[in-house]
C-alpha positions in Angstrom: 0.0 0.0 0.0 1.3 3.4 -1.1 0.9 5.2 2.0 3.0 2.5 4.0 5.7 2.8 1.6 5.9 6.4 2.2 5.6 6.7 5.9 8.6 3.3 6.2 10.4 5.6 3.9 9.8 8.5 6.0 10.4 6.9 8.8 13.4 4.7 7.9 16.2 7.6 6.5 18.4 7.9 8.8 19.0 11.5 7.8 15.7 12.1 9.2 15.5 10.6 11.9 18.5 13.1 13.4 15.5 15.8 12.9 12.6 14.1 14.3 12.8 10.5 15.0 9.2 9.3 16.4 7.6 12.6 15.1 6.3 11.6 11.7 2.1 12.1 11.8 -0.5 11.0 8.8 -2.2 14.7 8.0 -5.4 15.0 10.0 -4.5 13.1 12.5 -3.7 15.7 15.3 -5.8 17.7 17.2 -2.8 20.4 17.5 0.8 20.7 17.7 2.9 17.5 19.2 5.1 19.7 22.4 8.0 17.9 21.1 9.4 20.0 17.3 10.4 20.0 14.8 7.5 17.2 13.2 6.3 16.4 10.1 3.1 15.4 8.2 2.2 13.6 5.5 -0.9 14.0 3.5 -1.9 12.2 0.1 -3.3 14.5 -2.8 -4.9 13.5 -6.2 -4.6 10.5 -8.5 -4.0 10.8 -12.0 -3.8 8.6 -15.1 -0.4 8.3 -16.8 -1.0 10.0 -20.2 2.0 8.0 -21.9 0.9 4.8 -20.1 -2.7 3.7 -19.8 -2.6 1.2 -17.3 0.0 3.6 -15.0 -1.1 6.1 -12.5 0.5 9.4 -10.3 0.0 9.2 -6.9 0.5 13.0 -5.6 1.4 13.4 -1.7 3.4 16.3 0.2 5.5 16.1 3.4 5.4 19.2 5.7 8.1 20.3 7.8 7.1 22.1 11.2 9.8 24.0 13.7 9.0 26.1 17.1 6.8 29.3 15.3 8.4 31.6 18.5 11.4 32.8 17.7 10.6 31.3 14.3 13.8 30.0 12.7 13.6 28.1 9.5 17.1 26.1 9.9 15.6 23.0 11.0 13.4 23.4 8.9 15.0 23.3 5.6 17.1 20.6 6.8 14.5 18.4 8.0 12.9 19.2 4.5 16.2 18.5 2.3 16.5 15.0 4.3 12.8 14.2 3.6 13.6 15.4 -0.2 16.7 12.9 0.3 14.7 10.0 1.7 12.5 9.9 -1.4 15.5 10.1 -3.7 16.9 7.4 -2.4 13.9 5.2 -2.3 14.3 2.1 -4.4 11.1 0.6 -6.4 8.6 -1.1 -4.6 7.4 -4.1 -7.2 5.1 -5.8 -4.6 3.2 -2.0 -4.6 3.8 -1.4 -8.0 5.6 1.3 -7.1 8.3 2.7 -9.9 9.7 5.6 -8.1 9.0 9.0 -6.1 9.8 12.6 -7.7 10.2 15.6 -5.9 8.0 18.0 -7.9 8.7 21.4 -5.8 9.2 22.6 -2.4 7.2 26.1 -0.8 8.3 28.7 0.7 8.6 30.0 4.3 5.3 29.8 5.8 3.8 29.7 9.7 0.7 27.9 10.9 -1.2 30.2 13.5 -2.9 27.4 14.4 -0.4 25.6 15.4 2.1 27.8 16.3 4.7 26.4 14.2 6.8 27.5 10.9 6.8 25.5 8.4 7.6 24.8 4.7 6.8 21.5 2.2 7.7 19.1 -0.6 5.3 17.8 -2.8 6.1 14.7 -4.9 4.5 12.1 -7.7 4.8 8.7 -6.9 4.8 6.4 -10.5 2.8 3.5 -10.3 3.3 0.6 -13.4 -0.1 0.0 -12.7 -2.6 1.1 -10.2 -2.7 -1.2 -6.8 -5.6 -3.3 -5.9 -5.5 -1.7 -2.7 -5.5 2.0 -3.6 
């Protein structure tokens, strides 16, 4: 299933885990800010078809980054969000999910959650399925 192959891959870079290890949350899943930061979250977007390949699919999904909002510094940030970048990069295939690869489409810029109280920035990236999972 797609979204355990992206939170074991979150969860697994060791890169990461020097930022936040245990800190990693499914979006929608808090009811506020975890006391212990920097965290991140991951959140699943569309689905599309594969224009060049009819039985492939695009899975789109975005990790956010979240640091201390007072005194907001973005260090930890952008290094939590290069490693999570890093993590996907480095991701090999998944045939039992059908999944080809991850791509880092973009990352945002410097942004604070009021709600939270936190600063924050995020990557979004495509997975490439060679066909779409019976589970998705």
């Amino acid at each position: 299933m797609s979204r355990v192959w992206v939170y074991q891959t979150l969860i697994n870079s060791d890169p990461l885990t020097n930022f936040s290890a245990d800190r990693g949350y499914q979006g929608e899943s808090l009811a506020g800010a975890p006391r212990t930061k920097p965290f991140w979250v991951y959140r699943f977007g569309n689905t599309a078809p594969d224009l060049g390949v009819p039985s492939a699919r695009r899975q789109y999904f975005s990790v956010y980054c979240h640091d201390d909002g007072q005194p907001g510094d973005y260090t930890q940030v952008d290094g939590m969000l290069a490693a999570v970048i890093q993590a996907f990069k480095d991701a090999p295939p998944s045939p039992v999910d059908k999944i080809l690869e991850a791509r880092w489409i973009d990352s945002s810029a410097d942004q604070n959650d009021k709600e939270m109280g936190t600063i924050l920035r995020y990557a979004r990236f495509q997975l490439v399925f060679s066909d779409w999972p019976d589970d998705e």
